[in-house]
C-alpha positions in Angstrom: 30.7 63.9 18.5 27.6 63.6 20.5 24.4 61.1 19.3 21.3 62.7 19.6 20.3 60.2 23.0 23.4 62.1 24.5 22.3 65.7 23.5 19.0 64.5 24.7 20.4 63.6 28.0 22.2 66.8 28.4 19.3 68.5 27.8 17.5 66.7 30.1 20.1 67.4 33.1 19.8 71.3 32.0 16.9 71.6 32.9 17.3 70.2 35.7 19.6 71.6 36.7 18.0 75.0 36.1 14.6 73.5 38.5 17.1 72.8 41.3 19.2 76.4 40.9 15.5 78.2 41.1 14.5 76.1 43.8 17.9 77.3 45.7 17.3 80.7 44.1 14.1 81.2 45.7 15.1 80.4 49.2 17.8 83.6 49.6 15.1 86.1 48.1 12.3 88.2 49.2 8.6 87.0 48.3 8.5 88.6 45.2 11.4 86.9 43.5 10.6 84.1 45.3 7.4 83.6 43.2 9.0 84.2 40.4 12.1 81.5 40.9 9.7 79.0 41.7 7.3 79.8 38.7 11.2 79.4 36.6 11.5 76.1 38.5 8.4 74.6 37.6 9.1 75.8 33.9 12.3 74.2 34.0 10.8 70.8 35.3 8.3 71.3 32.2 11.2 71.4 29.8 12.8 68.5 31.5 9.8 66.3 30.5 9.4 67.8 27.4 13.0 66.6 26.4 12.5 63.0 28.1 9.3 62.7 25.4 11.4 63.8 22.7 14.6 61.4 23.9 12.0 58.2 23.5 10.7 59.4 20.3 14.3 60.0 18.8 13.4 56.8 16.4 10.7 59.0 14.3 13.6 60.4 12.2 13.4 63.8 13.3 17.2 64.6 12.2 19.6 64.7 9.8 21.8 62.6 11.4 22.2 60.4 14.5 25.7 62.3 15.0 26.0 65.8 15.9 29.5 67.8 15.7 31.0 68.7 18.8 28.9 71.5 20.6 30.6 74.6 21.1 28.5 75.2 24.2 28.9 72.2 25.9 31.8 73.6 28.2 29.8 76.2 29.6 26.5 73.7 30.2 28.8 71.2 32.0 30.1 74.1 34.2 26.9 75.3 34.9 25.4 71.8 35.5 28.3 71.3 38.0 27.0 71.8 41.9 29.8 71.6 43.7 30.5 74.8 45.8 33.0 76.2 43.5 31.2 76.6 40.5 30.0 79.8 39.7 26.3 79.5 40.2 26.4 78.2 43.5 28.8 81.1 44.9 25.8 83.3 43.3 23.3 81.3 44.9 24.9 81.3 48.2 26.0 85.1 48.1 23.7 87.6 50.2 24.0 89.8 46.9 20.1 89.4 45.0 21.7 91.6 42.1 24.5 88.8 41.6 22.2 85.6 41.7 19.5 87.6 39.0 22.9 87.7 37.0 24.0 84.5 37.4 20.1 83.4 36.6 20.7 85.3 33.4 23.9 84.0 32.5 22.2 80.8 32.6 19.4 81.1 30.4 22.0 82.6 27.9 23.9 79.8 27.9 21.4 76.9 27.8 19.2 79.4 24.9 22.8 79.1 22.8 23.4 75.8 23.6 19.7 74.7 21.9 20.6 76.9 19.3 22.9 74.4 18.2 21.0 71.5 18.6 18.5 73.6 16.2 21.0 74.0 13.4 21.1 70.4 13.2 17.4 69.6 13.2 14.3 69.1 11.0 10.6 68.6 11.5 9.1 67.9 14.8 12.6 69.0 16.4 12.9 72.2 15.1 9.1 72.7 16.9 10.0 71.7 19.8 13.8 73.3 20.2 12.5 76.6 19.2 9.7 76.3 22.0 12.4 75.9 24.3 14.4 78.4 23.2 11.4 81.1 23.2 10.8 80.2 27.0 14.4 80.5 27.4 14.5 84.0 26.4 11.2 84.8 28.3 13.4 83.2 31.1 15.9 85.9 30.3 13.8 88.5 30.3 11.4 88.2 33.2 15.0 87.8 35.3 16.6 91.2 33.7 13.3 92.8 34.9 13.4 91.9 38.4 17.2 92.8 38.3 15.9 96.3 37.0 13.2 96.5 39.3 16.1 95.8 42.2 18.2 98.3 41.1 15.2 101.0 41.5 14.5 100.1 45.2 
């Protein structure tokens, strides 16, 4: 079981971890991606302080509990939170291969879009706002990086 501070706090290092991966991102690609990693980046750093606001106003009552079940999602956002050379990301991030970071990028924003679908199905009111903000960007996220990786297929 995870309070809502601790969901909160994962969140938080989500997104920041997805600024820093961008950041990374954006130094192995051409100019074109490159704008576009560090546009996700400052996105990312956005969310971050969108999720810090919401952590000091957990006290408004915003939930239906202060207890959340286990997240099914949480293994995969503690692997990709991970930065040490094995983990998955940073083999993408360090490969020469554009096609393979753009998926890994993808993969990501999957995983952190599911993960705050679970926080959603335990939220009311002003959370429910704000997680499916999130999780609209998330998807743009998604989107804009399956268009690039479709744009690099046709070069």
């Amino acid at each position: 079981m995870f309070s809502w501070k601790e969901v909160v706090n994962m969140a938080v290092k989500v997104e920041d971890d997805g600024s820093r991966i961008y950041l990374m991102a954006s130094k192995r690609v051409n100019s074109r991606l490159r704008s576009l990693f560090e546009m996700l980046a400052e996105e990312e750093i956005r969310h971050r302080k969108i999720f810090e606001q919401f952590g000091k106003n957990l006290e408004k009552g915003d939930f239906t509990s202060n207890q959340l079940p286990t997240i099914p999602y949480s293994g995969e956002i503690v692997q990709l939170s991970l930065f040490s050379e094995k983990s998955p990301i940073m083999k993408a991030i360090a490969s020469a291969d554009i096609a393979e970071i753009l998926n890994h990028c993808i993969d990501f924003e999957i995983t952190t879009y599911n993960f705050y679908k679970t926080l959603l199905d335990s939220s009311t009111g002003d959370a429910i706002k704000i997680i499916n903000k999130i999780m609209n960007e998330e998807k743009k996220h998604e989107m804009m990086l399956r268009e690039a990786l479709d744009e690099l297929k046709k070069d």
